[in-house]
C-alpha positions as CSV (number, residue, x, y, z in Angstrom):
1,X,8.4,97.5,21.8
2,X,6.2,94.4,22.9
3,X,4.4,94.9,19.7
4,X,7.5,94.3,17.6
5,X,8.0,91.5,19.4
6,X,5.1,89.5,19.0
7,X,4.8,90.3,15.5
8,X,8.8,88.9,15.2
9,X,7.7,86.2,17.0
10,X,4.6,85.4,14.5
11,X,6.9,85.7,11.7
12,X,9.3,83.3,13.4
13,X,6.4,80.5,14.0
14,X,4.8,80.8,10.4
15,X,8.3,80.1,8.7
16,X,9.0,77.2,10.8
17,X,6.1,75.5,10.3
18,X,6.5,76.8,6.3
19,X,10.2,75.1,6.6
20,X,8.5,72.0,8.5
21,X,6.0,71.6,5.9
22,X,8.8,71.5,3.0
23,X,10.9,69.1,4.6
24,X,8.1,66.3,5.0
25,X,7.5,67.0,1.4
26,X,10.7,66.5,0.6
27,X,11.1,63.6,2.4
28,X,7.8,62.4,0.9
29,X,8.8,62.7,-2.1
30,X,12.2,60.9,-1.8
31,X,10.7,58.1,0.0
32,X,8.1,57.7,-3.2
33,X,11.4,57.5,-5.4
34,X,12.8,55.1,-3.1
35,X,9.8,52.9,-3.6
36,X,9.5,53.4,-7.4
37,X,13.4,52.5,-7.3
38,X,12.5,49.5,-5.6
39,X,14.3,50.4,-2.5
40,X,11.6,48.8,-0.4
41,X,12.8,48.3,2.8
42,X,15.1,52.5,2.7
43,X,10.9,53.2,1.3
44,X,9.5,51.8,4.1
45,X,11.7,53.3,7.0
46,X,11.4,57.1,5.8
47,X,7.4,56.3,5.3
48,X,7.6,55.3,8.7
49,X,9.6,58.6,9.9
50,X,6.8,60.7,8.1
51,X,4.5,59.6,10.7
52,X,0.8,60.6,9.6
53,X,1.8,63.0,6.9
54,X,-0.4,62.3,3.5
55,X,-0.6,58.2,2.9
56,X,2.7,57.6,4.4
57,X,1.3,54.5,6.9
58,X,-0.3,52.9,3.7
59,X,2.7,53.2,2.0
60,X,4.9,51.7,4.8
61,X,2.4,48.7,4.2
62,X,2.9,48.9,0.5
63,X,6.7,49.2,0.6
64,X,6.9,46.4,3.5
65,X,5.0,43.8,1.4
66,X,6.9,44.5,-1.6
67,X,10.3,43.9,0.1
68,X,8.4,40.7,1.5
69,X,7.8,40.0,-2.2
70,X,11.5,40.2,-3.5
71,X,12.8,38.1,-1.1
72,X,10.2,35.8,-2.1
73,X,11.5,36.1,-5.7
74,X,14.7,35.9,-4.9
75,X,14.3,32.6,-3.3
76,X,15.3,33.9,0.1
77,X,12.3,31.3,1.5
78,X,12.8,31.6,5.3
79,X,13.2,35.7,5.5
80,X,10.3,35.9,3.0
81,X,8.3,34.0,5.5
82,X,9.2,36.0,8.5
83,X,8.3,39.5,6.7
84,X,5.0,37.9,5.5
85,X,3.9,36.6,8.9
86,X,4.6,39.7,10.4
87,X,2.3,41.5,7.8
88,X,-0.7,39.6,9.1
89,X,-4.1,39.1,6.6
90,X,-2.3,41.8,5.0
91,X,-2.9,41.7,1.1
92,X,-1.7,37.5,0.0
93,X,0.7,37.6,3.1
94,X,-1.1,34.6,4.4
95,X,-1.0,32.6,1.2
96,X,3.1,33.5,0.6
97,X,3.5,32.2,4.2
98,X,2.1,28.6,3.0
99,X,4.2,29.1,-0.3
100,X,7.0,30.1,1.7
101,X,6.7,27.0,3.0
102,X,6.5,25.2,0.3
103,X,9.3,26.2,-1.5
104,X,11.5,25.2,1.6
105,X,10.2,21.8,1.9
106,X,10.7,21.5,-2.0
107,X,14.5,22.5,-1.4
108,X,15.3,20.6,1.6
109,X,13.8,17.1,-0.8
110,X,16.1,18.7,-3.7
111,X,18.9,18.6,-1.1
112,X,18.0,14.6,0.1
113,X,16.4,15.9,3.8
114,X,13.2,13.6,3.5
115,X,12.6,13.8,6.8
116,X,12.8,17.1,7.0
117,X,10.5,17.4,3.9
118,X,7.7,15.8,4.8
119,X,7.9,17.3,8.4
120,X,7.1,20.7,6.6
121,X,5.4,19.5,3.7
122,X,2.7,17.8,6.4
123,X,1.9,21.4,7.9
124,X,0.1,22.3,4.4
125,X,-1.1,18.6,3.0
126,X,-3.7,20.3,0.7
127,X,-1.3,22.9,-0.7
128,X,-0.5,22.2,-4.3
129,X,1.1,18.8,-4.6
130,X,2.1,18.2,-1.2
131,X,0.4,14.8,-0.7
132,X,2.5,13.6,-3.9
133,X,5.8,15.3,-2.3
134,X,4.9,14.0,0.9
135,X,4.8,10.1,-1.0
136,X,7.4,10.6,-3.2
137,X,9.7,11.6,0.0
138,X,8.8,8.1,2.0
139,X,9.5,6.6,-1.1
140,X,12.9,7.7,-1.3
141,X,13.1,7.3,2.8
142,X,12.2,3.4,1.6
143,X,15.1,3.3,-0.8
144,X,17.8,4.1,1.6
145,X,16.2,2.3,4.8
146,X,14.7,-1.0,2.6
147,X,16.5,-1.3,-0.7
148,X,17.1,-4.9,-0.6
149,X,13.2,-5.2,0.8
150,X,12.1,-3.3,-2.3
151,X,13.7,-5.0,-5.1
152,X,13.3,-8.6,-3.8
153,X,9.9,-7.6,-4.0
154,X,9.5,-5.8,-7.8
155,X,8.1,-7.5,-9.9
156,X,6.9,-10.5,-7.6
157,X,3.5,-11.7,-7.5
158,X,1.5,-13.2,-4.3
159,X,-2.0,-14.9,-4.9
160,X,-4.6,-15.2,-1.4
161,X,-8.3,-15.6,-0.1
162,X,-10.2,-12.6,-1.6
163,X,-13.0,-13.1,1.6
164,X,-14.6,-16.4,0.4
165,X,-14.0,-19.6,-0.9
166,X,-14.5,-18.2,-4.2
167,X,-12.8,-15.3,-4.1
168,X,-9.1,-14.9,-4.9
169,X,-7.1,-12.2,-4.8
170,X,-3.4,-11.5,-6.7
171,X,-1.1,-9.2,-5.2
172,X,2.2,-7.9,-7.1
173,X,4.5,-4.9,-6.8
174,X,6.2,-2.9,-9.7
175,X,7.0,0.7,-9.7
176,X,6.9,1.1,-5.9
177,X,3.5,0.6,-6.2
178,X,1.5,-2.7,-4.9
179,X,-1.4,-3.6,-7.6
180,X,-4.1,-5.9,-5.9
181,X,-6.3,-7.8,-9.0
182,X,-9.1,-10.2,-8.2
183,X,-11.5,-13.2,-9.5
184,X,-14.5,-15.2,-8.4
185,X,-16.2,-18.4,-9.4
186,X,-19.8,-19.0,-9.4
187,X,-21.7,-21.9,-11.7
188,X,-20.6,-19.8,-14.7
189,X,-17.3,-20.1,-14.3
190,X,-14.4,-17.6,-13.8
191,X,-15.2,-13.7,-13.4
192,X,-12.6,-10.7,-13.6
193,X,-13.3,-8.3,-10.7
194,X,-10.9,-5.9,-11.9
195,X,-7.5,-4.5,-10.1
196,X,-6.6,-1.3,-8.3
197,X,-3.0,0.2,-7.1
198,X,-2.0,1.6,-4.2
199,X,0.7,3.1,-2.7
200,X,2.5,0.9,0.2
201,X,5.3,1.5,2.8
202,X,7.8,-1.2,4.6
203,X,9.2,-1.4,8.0
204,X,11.8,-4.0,9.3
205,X,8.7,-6.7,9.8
206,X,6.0,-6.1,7.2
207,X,4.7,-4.0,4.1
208,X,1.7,-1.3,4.7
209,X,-0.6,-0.7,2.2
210,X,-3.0,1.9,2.1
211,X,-6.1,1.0,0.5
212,X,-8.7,3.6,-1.2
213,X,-10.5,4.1,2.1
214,X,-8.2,5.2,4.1
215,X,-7.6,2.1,6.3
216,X,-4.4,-0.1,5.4
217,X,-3.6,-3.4,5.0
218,X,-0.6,-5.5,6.8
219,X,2.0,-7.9,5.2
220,X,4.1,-9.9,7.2
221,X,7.9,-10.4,5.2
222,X,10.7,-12.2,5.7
223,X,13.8,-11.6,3.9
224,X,16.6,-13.8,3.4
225,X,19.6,-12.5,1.5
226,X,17.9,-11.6,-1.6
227,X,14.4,-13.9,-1.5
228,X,11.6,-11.9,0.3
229,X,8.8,-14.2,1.7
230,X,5.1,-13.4,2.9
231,X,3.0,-14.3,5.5
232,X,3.3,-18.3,5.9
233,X,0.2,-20.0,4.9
234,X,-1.7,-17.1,3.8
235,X,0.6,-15.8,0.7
236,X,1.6,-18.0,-2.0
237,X,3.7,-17.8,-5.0
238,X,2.0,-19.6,-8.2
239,X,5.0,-22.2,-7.9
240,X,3.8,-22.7,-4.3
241,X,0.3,-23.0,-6.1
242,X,1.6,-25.7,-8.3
243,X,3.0,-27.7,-5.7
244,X,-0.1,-27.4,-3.5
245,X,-2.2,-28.5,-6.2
246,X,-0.6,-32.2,-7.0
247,X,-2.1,-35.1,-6.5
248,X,-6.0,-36.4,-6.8
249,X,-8.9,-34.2,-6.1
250,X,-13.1,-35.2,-5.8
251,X,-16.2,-33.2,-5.6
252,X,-19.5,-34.5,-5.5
253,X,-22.4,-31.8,-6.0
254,X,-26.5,-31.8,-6.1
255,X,-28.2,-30.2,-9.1
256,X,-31.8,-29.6,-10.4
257,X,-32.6,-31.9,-13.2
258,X,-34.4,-32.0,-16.4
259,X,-37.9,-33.8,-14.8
260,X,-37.4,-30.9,-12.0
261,X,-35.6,-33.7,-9.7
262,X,-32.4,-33.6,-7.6
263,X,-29.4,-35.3,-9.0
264,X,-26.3,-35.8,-8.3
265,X,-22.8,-35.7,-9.5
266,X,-19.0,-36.0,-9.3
267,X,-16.2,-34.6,-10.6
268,X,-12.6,-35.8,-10.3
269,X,-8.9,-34.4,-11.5
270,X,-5.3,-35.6,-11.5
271,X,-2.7,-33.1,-11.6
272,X,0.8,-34.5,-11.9
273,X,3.6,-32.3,-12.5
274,X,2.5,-30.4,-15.5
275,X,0.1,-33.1,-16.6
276,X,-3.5,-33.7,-15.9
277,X,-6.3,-36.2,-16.3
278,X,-10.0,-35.5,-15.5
279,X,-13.1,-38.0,-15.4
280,X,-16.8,-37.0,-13.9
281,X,-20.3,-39.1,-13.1
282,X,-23.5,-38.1,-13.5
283,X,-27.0,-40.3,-12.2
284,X,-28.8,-40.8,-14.9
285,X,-32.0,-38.9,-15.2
286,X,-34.8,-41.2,-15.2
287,X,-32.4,-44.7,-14.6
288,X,-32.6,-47.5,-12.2
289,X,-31.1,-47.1,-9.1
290,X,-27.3,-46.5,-9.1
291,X,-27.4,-46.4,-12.2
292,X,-24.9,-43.4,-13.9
293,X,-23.3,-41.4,-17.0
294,X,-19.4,-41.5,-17.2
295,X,-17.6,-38.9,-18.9
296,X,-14.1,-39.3,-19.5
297,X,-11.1,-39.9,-18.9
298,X,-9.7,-36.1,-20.9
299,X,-6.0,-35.8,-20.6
300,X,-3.7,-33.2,-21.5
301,X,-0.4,-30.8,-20.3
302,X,-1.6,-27.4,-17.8
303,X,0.3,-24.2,-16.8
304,X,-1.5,-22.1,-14.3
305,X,-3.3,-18.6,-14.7
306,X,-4.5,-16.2,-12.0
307,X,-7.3,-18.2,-10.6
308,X,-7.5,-21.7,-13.2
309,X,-5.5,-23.6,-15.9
310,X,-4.3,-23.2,-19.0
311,X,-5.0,-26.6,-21.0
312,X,-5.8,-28.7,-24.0
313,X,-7.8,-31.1,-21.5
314,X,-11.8,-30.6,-22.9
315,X,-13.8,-29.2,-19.9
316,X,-10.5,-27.8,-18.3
317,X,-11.6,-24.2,-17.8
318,X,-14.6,-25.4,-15.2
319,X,-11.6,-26.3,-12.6
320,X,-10.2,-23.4,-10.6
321,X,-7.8,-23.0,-7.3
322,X,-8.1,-21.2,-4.1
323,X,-6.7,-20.7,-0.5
324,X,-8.6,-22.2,1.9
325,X,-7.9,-21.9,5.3
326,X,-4.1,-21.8,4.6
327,X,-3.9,-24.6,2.1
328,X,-4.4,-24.4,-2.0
329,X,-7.6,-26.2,-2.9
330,X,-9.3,-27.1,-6.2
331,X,-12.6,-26.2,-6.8
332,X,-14.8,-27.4,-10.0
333,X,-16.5,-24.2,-11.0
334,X,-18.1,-22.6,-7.2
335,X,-18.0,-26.0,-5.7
336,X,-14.6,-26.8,-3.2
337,X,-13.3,-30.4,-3.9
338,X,-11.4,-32.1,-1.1
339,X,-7.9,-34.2,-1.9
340,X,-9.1,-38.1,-2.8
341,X,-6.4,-41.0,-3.7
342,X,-7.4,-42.2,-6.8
343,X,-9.3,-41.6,-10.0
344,X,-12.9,-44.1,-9.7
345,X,-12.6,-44.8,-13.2
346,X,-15.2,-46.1,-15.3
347,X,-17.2,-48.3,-12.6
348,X,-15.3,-47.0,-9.9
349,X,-19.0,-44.3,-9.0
350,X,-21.8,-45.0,-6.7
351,X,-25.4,-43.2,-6.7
């Protein structure tokens, strides 16, 4: 009898574990279909329930990412992210994460939230165009804070010391964008330096600019109703060049001469409301003492360029402007004149 038993018994255990066998096969197999269905997430949980049986862990991995995936596709940014994150250095989980992010900050600038663009767009500044998000998004912060700021200052131009006294710098916005250009004078005249843009913010008091290192440059503005001003006595408009110009202006400068000598000379200009007159001395090489070369008087109209004039006058492109210590100033090629009160005239020089 206790034989029949045990062998009953046997029989018992070998078809269960027969029957157990079957079922996680079958269960296998519909989970596969699940996943070849693309019912990733359905996959994923009867993977799970198989426990250890064949690959069904890596294929919880497998299904789990690829539901990660389809939310991703289906724009569905912020559950996309969450799946992703919790996948770890799993396959490119890491690198969906970051375009999760992406893709949200994107949408929230579609949808107007700045702020809340460049909050997220500044957790992943050297993903894709994120630096050109992040500037196109305080732009548009700019045009609903400082609109009025912003157009009284397109299109305007600024001129101001470039460092030296021979140095001049331009300064106009367009664009949204500030473009700095920049001269010099030396005893050859007038030299183009060239011009860069850069990309500039303003607050309630001034205009930031940052430059191509890195560090930024400050510009004090006022605004009054729709005329924008710069820093007093440092910025000047060209009609505030003009005005600063007027009047008489005298230089007197050493030079080496022909027999090797020092000699002397002096240079002298009249600018008088769109009209100029120049006269200059020279001692004469060689001459008695006090004794002198006068050139002139050369008369004609002017308009101003970035840095000189514009004239019929002969010898008129040797004079150029600057600002000096807060005031315009005329220089005759690298040397700085100072303002006089009359033209000497033709015995009006002594050497």
């Amino acid at each position: 009898m206790k034989k029949r038993i045990c062998i009953s018994l046997c029989i018992m255990l070998t078809a269960a574990a027969i029957l157990t066998g079957c079922g996680k096969g079958g269960n296998y197999k519909k989970a596969m279909s699940m996943y070849e269905n693309g019912q990733f997430e359905e996959a994923a949980e009867k993977f799970t329930e198989l426990g250890d049986y064949e690959n069904s862990q890596d294929m919880v991995m497998v299904c789990r990412y690829e539901a990660a995936k389809s939310l991703f596709d289906a724009g569905n940014y912020e559950e996309a992210k969450k799946a992703f994150t919790e996948l770890g250095d799993y396959e490119n989980s890491a690198d969906y994460v970051t375009d999760c992010d992406y893709h949200s900050a994107s949408a929230l600038f579609d949808a107007g939230d700045y702020e809340g663009a460049i909050a997220v767009f500044e957790t992943i500044p050297d993903f894709k165009d994120s630096q050109d998000k992040i500037r196109s998004a305080n732009k548009e912060l700019m045009i609903q804070k400082y609109g009025p700021v912003l157009q009284a200052l397109e299109g305007k131009t600024w001129l101001f010391n470039g460092g030296s006294d021979t140095i001049l710098n331009k300064i106009s916005f367009t664009d949204g964008e500030a473009e700095i250009a920049q001269v010099s004078y030396d005893g050859n005249g007038k030299h183009d330096n060239g011009s860069s843009t850069y990309a500039f913010t303003v607050d309630d008091s001034k205009i930031l600019i940052t430059m191509a290192d890195g560090s930024e440059m400050e510009i004090p503005y006022t605004l009054k109703g729709e005329a924008i001003s710069l820093e007093k006595d440092k910025y000047f408009t060209m009609e505030e060049i003009d005005e600063g110009i007027q009047g008489y202006w005298n230089v007197r400068s050493t030079f080496r001469d022909l027999l090797g000598k020092n000699s002397s000379s002096e240079h002298n200009i009249y600018f008088n409301d769109g009209k100029v007159i120049s006269e200059s001395a020279t001692e004469a090489t060689g001459g008695a003492p006090g004794e002198y070369y006068y050139y002139g008087p050369e008369t004609g109209s002017y308009t101003l360029n970035f840095g000189g004039i514009d004239t019929e006058m002969r010898h008129g492109s040797n004079w150029f402007y600057n600002i000096i210590d807060g005031k315009v100033t005329i220089l005759h090629y690298d040397n700085v004149c100072k303002p006089y009160d009359h033209l000497p005239g033709e015995n009006g020089y002594n050497f």
